[in-house]
C-alpha positions as CSV (number, residue, x, y, z in Angstrom):
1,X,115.1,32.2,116.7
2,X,116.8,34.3,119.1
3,X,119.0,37.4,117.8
4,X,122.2,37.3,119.5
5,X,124.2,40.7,117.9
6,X,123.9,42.8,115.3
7,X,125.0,40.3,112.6
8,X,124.0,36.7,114.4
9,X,120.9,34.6,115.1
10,X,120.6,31.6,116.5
11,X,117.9,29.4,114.8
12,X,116.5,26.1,116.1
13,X,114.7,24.3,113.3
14,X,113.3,21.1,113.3
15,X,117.2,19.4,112.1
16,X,119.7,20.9,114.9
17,X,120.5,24.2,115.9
18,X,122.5,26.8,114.0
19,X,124.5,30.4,114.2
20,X,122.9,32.2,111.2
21,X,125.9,35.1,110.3
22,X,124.4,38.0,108.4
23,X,127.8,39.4,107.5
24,X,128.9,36.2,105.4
25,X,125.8,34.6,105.3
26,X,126.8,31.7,106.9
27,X,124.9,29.1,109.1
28,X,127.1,27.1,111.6
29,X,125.8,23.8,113.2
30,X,125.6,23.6,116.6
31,X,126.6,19.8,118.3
32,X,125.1,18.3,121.0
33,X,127.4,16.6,123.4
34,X,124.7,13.6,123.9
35,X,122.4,13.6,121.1
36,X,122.7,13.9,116.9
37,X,121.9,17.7,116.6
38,X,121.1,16.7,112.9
39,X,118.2,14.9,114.1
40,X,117.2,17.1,116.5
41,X,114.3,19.1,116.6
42,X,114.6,22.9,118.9
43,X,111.4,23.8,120.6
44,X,112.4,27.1,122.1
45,X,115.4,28.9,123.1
46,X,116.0,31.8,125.3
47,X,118.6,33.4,127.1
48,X,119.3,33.5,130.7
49,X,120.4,36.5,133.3
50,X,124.2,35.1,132.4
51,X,124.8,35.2,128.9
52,X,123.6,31.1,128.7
53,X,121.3,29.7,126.2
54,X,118.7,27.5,127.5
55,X,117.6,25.0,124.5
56,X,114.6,22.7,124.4
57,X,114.7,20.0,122.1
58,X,112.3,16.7,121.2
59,X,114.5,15.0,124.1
60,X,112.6,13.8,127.0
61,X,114.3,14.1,130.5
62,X,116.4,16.4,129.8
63,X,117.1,19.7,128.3
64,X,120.6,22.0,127.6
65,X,122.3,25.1,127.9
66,X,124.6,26.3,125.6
67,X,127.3,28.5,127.5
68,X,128.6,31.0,125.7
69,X,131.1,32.2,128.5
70,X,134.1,30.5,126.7
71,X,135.2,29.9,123.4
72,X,134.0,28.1,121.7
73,X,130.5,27.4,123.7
74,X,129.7,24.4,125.3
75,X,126.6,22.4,125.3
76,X,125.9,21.7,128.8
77,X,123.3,18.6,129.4
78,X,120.9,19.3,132.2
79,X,119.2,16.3,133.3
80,X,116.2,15.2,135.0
81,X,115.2,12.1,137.2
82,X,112.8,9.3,135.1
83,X,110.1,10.1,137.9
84,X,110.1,14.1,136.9
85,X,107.1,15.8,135.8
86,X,109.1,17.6,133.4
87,X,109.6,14.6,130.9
88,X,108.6,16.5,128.6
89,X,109.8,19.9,128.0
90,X,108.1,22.3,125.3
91,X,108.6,26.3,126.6
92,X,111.1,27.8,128.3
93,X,111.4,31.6,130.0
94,X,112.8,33.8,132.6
95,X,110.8,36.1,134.9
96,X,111.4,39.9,135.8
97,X,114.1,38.1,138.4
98,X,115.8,36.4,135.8
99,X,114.8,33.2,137.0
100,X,114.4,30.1,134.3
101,X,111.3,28.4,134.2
102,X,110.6,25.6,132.2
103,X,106.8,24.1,130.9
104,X,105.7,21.0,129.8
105,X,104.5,17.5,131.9
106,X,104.7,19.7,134.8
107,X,106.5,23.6,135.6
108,X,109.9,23.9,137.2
109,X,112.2,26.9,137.7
C-alpha cells in the first residue's frame, strides 16, 4: 500500500491494483495497458523523485510506472531485454538521491 493524500491509498493486492478513497469509500481499479490487472498480482510500489509510481507485478521482463502527471494517469510499460538479469522483479526503492533501484534476478537502477 502506499498513501498518496490525506483521503487516498493505493493498494496492490494479489488481483490488480486499486485507488482506495477514504472520503466515499470507494476502490477504483487501476488497468494495465498490456496485461489483465484483474489477474495481476502487485509486489511493491513506491514513488519516485517525480510524482511516478513504480509498480511491480508477477510479470517477468518487465515492470510499470504509473504517471500521475496527467489526468487521468497512464500506465507506462517499462521493458527489459529476454537476456536481463532482472526477469524477475520482486522490490523496488529509491535512494537518498532519488534514484530507482530495482531487485530480483539481478539489481538495476
Amino acid at each position: 500500500m502506499l498513501p498518496w493524500s490525506k483521503d487516498s491509498i493505493l493498494c496492490g493486492t494479489d488481483s490488480g491494483l486499486y485507488w482506495f478513497h477514504a472520503t466515499t469509500k470507494q476502490n477504483e481499479f487501476v488497468p494495465f495497458p498490456d496485461i489483465n490487472g484483474y489477474e495481476t498480482t502487485i509486489k511493491d510500489l513506491v514513488r519516485d523523485r517525480e510524482n511516478g509510481i513504480w509498480v511491480i507485478t508477477n510479470a517477468t521482463d518487465k515492470c510499470y510506472r504509473y504517471d500521475l502527471s496527467m489526468n487521468p494517469g497512464t500506465m507506462q510499460v517499462i521493458q527489459f531485454p529476454k537476456k536481463n538479469k532482472l526477469a524477475k522483479i520482486n522490490h523496488v526503492t529509491t535512494d537518498y538521491t532519488g534514484n530507482v533501484w530495482l531487485g530480483g534476478s539481478g539489481l538495476g537502477r
